[in-house]
Structures are given as C-alpha cells and as structure tokens.
N, C-alpha and C positions, 0 to 999 in steps of 0.2 A: 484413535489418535495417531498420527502420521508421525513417524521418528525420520530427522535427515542427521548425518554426521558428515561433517566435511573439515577439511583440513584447514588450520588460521597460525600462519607463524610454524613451531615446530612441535603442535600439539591437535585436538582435537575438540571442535565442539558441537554437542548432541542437541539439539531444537526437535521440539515437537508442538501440536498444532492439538487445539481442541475449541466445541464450539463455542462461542460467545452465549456468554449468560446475563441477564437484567444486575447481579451484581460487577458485572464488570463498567460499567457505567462511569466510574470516576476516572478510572484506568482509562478506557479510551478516549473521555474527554483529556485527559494529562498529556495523553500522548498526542490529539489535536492539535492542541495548545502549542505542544514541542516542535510540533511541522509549521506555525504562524509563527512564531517567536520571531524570527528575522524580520520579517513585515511588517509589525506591532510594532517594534523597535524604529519604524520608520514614522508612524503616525503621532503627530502632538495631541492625544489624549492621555487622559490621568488613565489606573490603574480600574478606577471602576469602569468607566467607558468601554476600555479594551475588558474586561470580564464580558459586560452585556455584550458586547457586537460577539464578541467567541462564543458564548453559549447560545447565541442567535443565531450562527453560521452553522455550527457545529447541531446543533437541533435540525437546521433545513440540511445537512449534509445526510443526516439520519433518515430522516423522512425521505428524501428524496431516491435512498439506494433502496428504502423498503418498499416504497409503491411503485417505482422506475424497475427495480430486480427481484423483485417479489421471491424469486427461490432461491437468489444466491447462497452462496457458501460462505459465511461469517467467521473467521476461525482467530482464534488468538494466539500470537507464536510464544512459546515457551522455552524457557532455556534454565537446567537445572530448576523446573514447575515455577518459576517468576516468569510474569507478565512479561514481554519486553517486545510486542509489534502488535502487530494485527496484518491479515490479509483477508481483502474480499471477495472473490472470482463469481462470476454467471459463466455458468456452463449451460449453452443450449445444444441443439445438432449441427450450429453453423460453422460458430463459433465457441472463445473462451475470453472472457472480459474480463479484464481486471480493472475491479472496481479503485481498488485502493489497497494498497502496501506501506506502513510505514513502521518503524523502529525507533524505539527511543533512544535519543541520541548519543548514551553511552556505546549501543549496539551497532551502530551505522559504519558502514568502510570493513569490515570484520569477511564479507563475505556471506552472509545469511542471505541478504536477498539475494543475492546472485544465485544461492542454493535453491533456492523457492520460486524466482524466474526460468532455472534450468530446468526445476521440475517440469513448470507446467510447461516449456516449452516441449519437453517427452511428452507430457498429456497430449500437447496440439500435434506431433507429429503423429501417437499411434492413430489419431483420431482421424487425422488430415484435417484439421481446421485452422484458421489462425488465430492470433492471439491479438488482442485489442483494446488499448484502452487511450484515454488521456491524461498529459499531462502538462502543468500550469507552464504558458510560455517563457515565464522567467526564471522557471527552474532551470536552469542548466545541467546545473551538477546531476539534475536528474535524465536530462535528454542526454548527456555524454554517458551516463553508463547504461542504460539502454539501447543507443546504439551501438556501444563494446558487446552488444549480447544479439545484436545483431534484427534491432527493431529499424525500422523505416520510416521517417514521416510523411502521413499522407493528404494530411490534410489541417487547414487551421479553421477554428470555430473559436472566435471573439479572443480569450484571454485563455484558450488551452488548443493544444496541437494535438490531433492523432495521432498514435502510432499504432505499426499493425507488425508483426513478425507471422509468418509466412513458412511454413514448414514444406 
C-alpha cells in the first residue's frame, strides 16, 4: 500500500492506495456516476433511463480497460481507510498510461491528484518514459490542470484529446 502525505491549507493529509477488489463494485460505480453527473443533468431522460445508459457505459468502460490493459494497476485511493478515488496506470517499458483518475467529489481541488500525477510523473522520469493518457474534450477543468502540471496536447481522436508529459 503506497502512503503520500502532502500539505492542504495549514494541515496534513495522508492517502494511500490499495488494489481494487470485486467488493468494491458499488463504490466505483458511485464514483462513475459522480464524474457523468453534469452531463446527465443535460439529457431529458427520467431517472431510470439515465441508471441503464450508466450501468451500460460504466460495464463497457470496464470491460474495455480489462481487455485493452490487461496488466494494469487498478488501486483505490484511500484517505483515513475510506474509499474516496480510484486510479488506473498501464505501466509497459515505453510508456506510463493513465487510464483513469477520479475522486469523489467531496475530494476534488484538495491537491490529491496533483499528488498522485507528481508521483507518477517521478515514476516517468526515473524511467525516461512519458506519461499518456486521454482526456474527454469538454472537460476543461480537466485540460487546465494538466496542463498546470505540465502535460501537452498532442493529439485529438473523436470526442477525447491526448495528452502526453514528457520527462
């Protein structure tokens, strides 16, 4: 289990990472859910409609990092042993892919990812490899703080941009 402490305000807080287990299941669907919420809010379906399409995205988002990344690193970020993100990384010798990072949203703006992006950014340099993932074009809020950290975009594929940091 990986422990980070970093500083938030004029106090301390301790996060650690452990691997995802078949009972975490509700938990990362919640936390899905927590990253569509704004989007959902834009479509005129009732409450069941939006359940099935989530648990139908959310099942192929599954499937698709398990047969697309077959070794990745699954981990669950923890703060005082609650639930509260998920991170997914494919480590090969080229590269370091980040699958996916999210927080729920009481967690978010705090500085956690930042913590866990700077890590693996140390990972990419001892390594010399970069770091690479996608991210949905209309996140913004997502592309500005990734590029605060120093990612590049390099490319756009349909309805998500690449970015690659570069050590």
């Amino acid at each position: 289990m990986d422990r980070f402490t970093f500083p938030t305000g004029n106090e301390f807080i301790v996060t650690s990472t452990r691997p995802v287990v078949p009972e975490d299941y509700e938990f990362l669907y919640d936390l899905y859910k927590s990253m569509r919420a704004p989007e959902m809010g834009l479509v005129d379906w009732d409450e069941n409609q939006k359940e099935q399409f989530l648990q139908m995205q959310f099942q192929a988002q599954q499937t698709h990092y398990q047969t697309t990344f077959p070794t990745a690193d699954h981990q669950i970020i923890l703060l005082d042993g609650r639930s509260i993100g998920r991170i997914y990384v494919d480590r090969t010798p080229d590269e370091i892919r980040l699958l996916d990072i999210i927080l729920l949203p009481a967690y978010r703006n705090l500085g956690i990812g930042n913590t866990f992006l700077q890590q693996l950014q140390n990972e990419a340099a001892n390594k010399n490899v970069p770091i690479r993932f996608y991210v949905w074009q209309f996140n913004l809020d997502a592309q500005r703080f990734y590029h605060r950290l120093g990612f590049q975009t390099v490319s756009e594929a349909g309805a998500y941009i690449q970015m690659e940091w570069n050590p």
